[in-house]
N, C-alpha and C positions, 0 to 999 in steps of 0.2 A: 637561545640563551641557556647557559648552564644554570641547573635550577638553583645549585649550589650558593645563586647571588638573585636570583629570587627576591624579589620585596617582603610578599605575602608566604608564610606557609602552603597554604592552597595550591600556590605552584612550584612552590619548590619542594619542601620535604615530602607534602602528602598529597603531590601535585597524583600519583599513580591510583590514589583511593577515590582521586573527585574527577578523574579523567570521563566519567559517563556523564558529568552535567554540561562538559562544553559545548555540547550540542544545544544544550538551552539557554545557556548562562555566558557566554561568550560574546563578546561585540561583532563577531563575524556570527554567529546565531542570531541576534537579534537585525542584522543586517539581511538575514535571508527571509528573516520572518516580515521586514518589513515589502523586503520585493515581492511576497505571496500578498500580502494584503493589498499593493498597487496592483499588481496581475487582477486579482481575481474582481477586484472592485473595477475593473477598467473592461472586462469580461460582462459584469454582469451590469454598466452602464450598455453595452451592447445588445443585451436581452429586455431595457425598456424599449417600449412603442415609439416614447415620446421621442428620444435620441436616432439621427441617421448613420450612427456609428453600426457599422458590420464588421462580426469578425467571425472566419470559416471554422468548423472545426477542425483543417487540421495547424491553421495559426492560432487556436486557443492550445494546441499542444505544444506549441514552439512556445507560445508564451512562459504555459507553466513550465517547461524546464529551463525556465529562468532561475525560478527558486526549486525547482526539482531538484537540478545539477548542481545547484550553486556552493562554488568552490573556493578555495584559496584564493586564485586568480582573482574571482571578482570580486571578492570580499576585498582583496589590494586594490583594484580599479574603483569600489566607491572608494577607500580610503583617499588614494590620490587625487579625486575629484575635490573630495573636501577639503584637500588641506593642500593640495598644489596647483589643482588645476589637470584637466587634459582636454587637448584637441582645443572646440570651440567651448570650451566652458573654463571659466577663470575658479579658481578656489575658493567653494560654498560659503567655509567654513560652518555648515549647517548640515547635519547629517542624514536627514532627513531628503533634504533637498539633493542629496552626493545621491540619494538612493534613487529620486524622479529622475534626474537623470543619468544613471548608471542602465535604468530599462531600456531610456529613448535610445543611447548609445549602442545597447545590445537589440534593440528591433532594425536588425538589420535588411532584412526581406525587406524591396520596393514595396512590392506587393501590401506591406501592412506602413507603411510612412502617414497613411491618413487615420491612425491609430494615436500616432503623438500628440495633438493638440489635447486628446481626449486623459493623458496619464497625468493624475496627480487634479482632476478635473472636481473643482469646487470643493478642496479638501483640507483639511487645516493640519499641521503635523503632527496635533495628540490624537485627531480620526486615526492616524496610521499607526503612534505609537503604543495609545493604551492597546489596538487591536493587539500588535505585533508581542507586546509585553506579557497579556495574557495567555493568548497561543501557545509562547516558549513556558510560562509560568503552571501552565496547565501540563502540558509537557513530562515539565521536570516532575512535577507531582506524581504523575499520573507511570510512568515509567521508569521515574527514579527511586522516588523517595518513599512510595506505597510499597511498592512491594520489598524493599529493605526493613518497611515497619511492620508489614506482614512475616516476612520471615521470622523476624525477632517472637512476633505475637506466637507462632509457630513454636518454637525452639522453646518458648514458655508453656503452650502447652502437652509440647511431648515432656518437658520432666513434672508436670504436674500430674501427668497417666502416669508415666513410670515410678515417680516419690511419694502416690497416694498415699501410701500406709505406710511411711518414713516418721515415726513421731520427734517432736522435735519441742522444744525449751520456748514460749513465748515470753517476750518481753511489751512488759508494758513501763513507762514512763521509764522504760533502762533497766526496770527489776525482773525479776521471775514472775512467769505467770500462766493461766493457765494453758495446757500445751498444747501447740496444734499438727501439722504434718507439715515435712514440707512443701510435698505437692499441694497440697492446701496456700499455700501461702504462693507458690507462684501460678496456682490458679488464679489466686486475685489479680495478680499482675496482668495474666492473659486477658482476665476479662475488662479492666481496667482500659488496657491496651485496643483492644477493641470496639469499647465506645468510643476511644479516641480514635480512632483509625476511621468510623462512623463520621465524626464529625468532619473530618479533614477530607474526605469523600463529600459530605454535601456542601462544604464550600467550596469543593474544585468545581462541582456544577452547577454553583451558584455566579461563577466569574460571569461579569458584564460587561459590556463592549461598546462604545458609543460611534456613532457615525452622523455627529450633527455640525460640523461645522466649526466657524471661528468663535462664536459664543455659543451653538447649541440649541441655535434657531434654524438652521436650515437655509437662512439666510441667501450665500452665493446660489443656492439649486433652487433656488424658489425662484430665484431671479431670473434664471434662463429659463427651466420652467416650469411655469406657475402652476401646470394644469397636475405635474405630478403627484400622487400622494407620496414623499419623501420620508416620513418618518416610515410608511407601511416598507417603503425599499429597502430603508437600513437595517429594519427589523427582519427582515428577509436576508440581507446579505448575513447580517452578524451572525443570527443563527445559523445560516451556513456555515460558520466557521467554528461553531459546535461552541459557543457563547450565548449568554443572555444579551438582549439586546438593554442599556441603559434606557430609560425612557425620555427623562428630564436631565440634565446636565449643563454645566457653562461650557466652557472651551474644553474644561479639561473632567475626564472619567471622576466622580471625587474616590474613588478607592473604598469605598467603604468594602466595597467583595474581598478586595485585598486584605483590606483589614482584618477582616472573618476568616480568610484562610490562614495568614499567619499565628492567628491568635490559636485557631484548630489544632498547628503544630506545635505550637508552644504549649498547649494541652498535653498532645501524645508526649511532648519532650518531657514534660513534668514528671509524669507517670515511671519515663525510664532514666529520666535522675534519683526519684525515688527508688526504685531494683538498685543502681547503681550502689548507691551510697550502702543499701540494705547487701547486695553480696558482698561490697567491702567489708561487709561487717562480719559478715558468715564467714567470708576466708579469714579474716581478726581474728575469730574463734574458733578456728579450726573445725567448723559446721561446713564448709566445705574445701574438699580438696583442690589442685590446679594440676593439671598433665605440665610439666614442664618440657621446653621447647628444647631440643637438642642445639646445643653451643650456647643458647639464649644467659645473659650475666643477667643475675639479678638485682643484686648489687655489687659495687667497684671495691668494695672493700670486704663486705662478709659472703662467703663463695655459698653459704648455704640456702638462700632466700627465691623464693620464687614466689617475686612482687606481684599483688592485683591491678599490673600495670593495663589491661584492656577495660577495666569499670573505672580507673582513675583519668585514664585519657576521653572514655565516652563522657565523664561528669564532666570534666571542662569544655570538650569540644561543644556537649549540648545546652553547658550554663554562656556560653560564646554563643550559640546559634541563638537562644533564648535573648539573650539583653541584645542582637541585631533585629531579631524580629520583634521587641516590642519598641524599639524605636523605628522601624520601618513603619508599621501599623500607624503609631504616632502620628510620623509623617507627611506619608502622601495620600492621609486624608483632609490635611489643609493646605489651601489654593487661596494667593490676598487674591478679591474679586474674582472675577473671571478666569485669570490665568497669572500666574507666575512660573517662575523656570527652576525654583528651588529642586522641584521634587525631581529633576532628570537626572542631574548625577547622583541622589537618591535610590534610584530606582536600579541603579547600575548596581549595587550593592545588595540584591533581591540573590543574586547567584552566589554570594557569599554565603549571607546569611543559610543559602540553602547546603552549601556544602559543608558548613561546620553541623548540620543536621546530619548529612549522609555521612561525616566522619562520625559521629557519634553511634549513630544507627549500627557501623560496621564495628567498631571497635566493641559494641556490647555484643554485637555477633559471636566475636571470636572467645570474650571472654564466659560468654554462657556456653559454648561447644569443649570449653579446656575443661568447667568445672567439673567435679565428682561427689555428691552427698560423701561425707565422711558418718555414717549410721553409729560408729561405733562409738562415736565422741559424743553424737548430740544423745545417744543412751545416756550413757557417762553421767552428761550433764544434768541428765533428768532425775538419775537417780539418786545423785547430789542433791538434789533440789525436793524434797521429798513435801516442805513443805505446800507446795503449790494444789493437793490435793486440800487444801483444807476447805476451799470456794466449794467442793461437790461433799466433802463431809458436814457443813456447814447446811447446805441444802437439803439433803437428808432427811437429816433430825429437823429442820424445819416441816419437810413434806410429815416427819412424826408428831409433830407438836410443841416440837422443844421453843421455845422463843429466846431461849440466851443461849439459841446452838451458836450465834454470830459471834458472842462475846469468849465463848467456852473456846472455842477453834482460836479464836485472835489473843488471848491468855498465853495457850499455846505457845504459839509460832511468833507472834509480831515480835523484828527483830533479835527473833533467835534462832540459832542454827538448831533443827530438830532433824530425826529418824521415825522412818515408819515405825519402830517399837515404841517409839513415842507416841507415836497416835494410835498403836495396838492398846497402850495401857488404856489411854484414854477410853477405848471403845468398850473394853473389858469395865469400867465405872459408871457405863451408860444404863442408864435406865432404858432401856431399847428390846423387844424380843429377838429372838435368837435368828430369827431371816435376817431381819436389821443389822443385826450385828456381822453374820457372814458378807455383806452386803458392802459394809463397812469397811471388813478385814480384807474384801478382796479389790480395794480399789489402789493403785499402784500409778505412779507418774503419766509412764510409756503406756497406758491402759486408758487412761482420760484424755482423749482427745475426740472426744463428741461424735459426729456426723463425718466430721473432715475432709476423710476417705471417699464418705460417699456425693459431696458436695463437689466434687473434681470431674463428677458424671455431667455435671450444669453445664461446662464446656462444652460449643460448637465449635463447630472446625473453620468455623470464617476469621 
């Protein structure tokens, strides 16, 4: 299809940006993810005692490249199973079921035919879905969307080393205030960044996996047989598959890990809606510069403009990822009773959600690599601002004894445009000795900015 007609964005305009999640977020993904969880669970019913099922090693290798290989073609063959039929199987319409047998269909070796009775054996199709959902979920995390949120953490802390001693105009409540650097300030960000990046790390290893059945009793495997310890098998396979194992659950996984992980990214998103909005605002004031892209229009009618269109496009893509992942979370942590079916084309929506994250993630990529600290502006601005020394002239006299240094300095300044010769007279009327006073005379906008510099050293490289 020409992307041109495209429903979703995702695959049409910025179908080239989210092209690395269709391997996890695709309905032919989750169909290869679900053939690995029949394979491998039909393998490792072969490694109990209890069961007379044998399978050689070199048919556990045929097996796995079921989902090893697993292609176009068959990704078409379960589809056609489910929705038309082939050979001896009439039209599922259950997708799940297109996948039991789309294997039976590909276990073609005589040799393994006493293999089929045993696929899809005592298993209800959220056993195979939640497995199958996490695996690709884990996935995308873990190969997509981390190391996009790493780089960014990155790019924030190389201009926090390189803008350490950049002084620069703080704003509080919108006003002037006392100044910090900029490195300093996208230090914050990094380390910010990085507990979040922390947390979405421990809920990828938190994802859980359930393998209990039609309610989560064990029920069909208990019946055939009884002598098994079955919860001890599931918790063996699941953690094979590099998942916690569920303990208690109904039919269906209740998502609460899900929960945990999206809420993680919606954490790290926060952190770089915040950057966002904040270098809009620095390019606003020409506190930082933009490389302009050769041919690139900035805008249709004034030819001069070179728009902060990569922090305008990451705030929406990631205020988009944000309100899908706190309604995913929502969710498919509620099941009426046992089991309902709401949460499956839900859950089809988990790839979405994740791609307007990895749009966002690349779009502040590019626009922190364009920026350039403008030094000479945010001087400019500081030394316009001359008032903002009055917070450490204020302190001072208080470290001297004065108790109306607060009211003297706020006389001053509050609400009026002042000059340091204004606060030279001032210091010159102070009852102060003469260190105090040079002390005084030598404090300067671009000069007061505390620790800052050296607070950019706190930064590890994770």
């Amino acid at each position: 299809m020409n992307s041109l007609y495209a429903v979703s964005p995702l695959d049409g305009r910025y179908a080239g940006r989210t092209e690395a999640l269709r391997e996890y977020a695709s309905e032919a993904a989750l169909m290869r993810a679900r053939v690995q969880v029949e394979v491998e669970y039909l393998i490792a019913l072969a490694d109990l005692d209890a069961t007379p099922l044998e399978i050689r090693d070199d048919h556990r290798e045929y097996l796995r490249v079921l989902y090893e290989e697993f292609d176009e073609s068959d990704a078409e063959l379960v589809k056609q199973i489910e929705t038309e039929g082939y050979g001896d199987y009439a039209a599922t319409n259950h997708d799940v079921k297109a996948v039991e047998y789309f294997v039976r269909e590909r276990v073609g070796d005589p040799e393994l035919s006493h293999v089929i009775p045993w696929i899809h054996f005592a298993l209800t199709s959220e056993d195979v879905n939640n497995l199958a959902h996490r695996l690709l979920v884990k996935g995308a995390v873990e190969n997509v969307l981390l190391p996009k949120l790493q780089l960014v953490r990155g790019l924030l802390a190389d201009l926090a080393r390189e803008h350490r001693d950049v002084p620069m105009l703080a704003r509080t409540h919108g006003q002037p205030a006392t100044p910090t650097t900029f490195g300093k300030e996208m230090a914050v960000f990094a380390s910010r960044l990085g507990r979040a990046i922390g947390r979405v790390k421990d809920a990828r290893d938190g994802l859980q996996g359930k393998l209990a059945g039609a309610s989560g009793t064990y029920a069909a495997h208990v019946a055939a047989y009884p002598d098994v310890d079955w919860p001890a098998f599931a918790r063996e396979f699941v953690d094979g598959l590099g998942l916690e194992q569920a303990p208690l659950t109904t039919q269906v996984n209740p998502c609460d890990d899900l929960a945990e992980l999206f809420d993680a990214l919606r954490g790290a998103n926060n952190v770089l809606l915040d950057l966002d909005r904040d270098a809009w605002r620095y390019v606003s004031d020409r506190y930082l510069g933009q490389e302009a892209t050769e041919g690139e229009t900035g805008s249709s009618t004034m030819p001069h403009k070179v728009n902060p269109i990569d922090f305008e496009n990451s705030e929406g893509n990631l205020s988009k990822a944000n309100a899908d992942l706190v309604f995913l979370g929502d969710y498919v942590t509620s099941s009426r009773l046992q089991r309902d079916l709401s949460d499956s084309t839900v859950k089809r929506n988990i790839g979405a959600a994740f791609a307007y994250c990895l749009l966002g993630y690349v779009k502040l990529q590019a626009g922190l690599r364009k920026v350039v600290p403008n030094e000479e502006v945010m001087r400019d601005d500081l030394e316009a601002t001359p008032e903002i020394i009055g917070e450490a002239v204020q302190t001072i006299l208080r470290r001297e004894g004065h108790s109306d240094a607060y009211e003297r300095v706020k006389d001053l300044t509050r609400g009026r445009r002042v000059t340091l010769e204004d606060f030279h007279d001032l210091f010159e009327e102070l009852d102060v000795d003469e260190d105090t006073r040079e002390e005084l005379l030598g404090l300067t906008p671009a000069g007061y900015t505390g620790v800052a510099s050296g607070m950019v050293a706190s930064l590890n490289d994770e």
